[in-house]
C-alpha positions as CSV (number, residue, x, y, z in Angstrom):
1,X,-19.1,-3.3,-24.1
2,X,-15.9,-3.0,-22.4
3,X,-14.1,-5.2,-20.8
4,X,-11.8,-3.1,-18.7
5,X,-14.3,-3.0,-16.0
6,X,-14.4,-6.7,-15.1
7,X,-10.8,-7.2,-15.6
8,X,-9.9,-4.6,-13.6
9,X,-12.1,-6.0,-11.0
10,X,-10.8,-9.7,-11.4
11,X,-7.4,-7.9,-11.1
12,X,-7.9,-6.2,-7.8
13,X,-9.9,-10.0,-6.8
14,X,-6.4,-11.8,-7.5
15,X,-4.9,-9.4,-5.3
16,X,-6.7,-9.3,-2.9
17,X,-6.0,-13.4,-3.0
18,X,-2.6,-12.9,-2.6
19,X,-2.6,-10.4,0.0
20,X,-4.9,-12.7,2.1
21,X,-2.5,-15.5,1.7
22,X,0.4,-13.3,2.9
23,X,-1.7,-12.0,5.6
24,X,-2.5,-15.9,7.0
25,X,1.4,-17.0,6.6
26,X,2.7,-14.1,8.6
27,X,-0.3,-13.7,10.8
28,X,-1.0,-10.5,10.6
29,X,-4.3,-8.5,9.9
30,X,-5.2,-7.0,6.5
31,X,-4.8,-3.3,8.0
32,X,-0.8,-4.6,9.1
33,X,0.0,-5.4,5.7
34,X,-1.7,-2.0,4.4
35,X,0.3,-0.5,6.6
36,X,3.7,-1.9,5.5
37,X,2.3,-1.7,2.1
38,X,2.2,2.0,2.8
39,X,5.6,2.4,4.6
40,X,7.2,0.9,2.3
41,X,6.6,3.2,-0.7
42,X,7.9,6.4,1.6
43,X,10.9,7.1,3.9
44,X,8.4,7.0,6.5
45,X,4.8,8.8,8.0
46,X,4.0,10.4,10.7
47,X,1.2,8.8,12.4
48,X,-1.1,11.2,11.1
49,X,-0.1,10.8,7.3
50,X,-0.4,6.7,8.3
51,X,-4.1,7.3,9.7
52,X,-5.2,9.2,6.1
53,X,-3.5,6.5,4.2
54,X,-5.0,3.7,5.5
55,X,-8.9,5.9,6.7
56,X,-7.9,5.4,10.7
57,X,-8.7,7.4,13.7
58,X,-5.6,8.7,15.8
59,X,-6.5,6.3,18.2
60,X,-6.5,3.3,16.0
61,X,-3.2,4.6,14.1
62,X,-1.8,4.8,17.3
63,X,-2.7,0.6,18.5
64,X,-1.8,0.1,15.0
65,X,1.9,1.5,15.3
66,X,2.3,-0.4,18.7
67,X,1.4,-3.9,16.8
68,X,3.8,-3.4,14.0
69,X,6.2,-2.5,17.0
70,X,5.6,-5.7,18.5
71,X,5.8,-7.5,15.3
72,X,9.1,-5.8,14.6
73,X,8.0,-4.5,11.5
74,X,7.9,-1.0,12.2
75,X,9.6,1.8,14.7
76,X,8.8,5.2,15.9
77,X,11.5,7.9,14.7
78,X,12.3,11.2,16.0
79,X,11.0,13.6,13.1
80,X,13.7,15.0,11.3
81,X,12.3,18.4,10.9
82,X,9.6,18.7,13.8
83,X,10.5,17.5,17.4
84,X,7.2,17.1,18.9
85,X,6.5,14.2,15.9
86,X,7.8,11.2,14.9
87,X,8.1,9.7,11.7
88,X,6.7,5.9,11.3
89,X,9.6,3.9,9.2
90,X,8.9,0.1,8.2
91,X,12.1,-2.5,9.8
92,X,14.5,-3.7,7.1
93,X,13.0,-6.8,8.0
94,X,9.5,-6.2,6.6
95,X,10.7,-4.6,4.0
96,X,12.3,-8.0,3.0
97,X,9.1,-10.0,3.7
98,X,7.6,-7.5,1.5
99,X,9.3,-8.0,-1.4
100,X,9.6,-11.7,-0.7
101,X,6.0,-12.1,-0.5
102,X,4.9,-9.1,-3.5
103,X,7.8,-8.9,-4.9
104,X,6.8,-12.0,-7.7
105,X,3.4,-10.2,-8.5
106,X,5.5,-6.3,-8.7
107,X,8.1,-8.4,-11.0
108,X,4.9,-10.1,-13.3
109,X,3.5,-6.7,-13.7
110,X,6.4,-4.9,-14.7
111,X,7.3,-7.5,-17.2
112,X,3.8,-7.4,-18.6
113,X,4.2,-4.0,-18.9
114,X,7.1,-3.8,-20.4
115,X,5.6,-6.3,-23.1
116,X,3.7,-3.5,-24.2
117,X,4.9,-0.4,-26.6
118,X,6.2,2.4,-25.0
119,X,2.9,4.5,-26.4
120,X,0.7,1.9,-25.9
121,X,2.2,1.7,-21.9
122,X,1.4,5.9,-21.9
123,X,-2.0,4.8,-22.7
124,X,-2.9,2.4,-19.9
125,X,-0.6,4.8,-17.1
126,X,-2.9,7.6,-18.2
127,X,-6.4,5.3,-17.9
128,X,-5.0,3.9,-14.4
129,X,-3.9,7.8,-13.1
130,X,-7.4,9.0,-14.3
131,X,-9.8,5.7,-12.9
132,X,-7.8,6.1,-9.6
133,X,-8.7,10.3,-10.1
134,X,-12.0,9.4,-10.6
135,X,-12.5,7.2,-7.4
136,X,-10.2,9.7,-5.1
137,X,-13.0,12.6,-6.2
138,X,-16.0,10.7,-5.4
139,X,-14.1,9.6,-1.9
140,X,-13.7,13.3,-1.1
141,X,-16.9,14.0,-1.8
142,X,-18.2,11.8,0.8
143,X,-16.3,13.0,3.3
């Protein structure tokens, strides 16, 4: 038997640790931190691509966007291409916390990963893209 399965899970566990303790230092919920998580990665959302991300009714997305506001985390933009949207866009500030906070565990990874053949790296991207496939499908079915 494999031992992906309970490694992968003992992997998200650790995680989940560390995203708990970032959560409790910075006093913010896990949803905030998704959120910035999220921002992060783009060059912003609307508040509609937000609410998919993170599974949120407008409404919540909306309370959501006004507590990363508050937290200074976070601002409403103009849309660049649409004027009756805005674009959500994570502070310079966050971003920093961000990569303060994840940036050690984003640094362990790559270097694990770089520890590892270039074929043997192809390998586990692949395994990764196709398990997170996998769950997306059975998510969409449920909806």
């Amino acid at each position: 038997m494999s031992a992906i399965q309970p490694n992968l899970r003992r992997f998200e566990m650790a995680r989940q640790q560390l995203i708990a303790q970032v959560c409790r230092t910075h006093g913010v919920t896990r949803t905030e931190f998704d959120a910035l998580d999220e921002l992060s990665t783009t060059d912003g959302l609307t508040p509609g691509e937000l609410g998919e991300r993170l599974s949120l009714t407008s409404g919540s997305v909306t309370a959501l966007i006004d507590r990363l506001e508050r937290l200074g985390w976070a601002g409403r933009q103009p849309h660049p291409d649409d004027r009756r949207k805005v674009v959500v866009r994570a502070s310079d500030e966050a971003l920093l916390i961000g990569i303060a906070e994840i940036g050690p565990m984003v640094e362990a990874i790559a270097a694990l990963a770089d520890s590892y053949p270039v074929k043997e790296q192809k390998a586990i991207e692949q395994f990764l893209a196709r398990a997170a496939d996998a769950v997306d499908a059975i998510v969409e079915s449920r909806r």
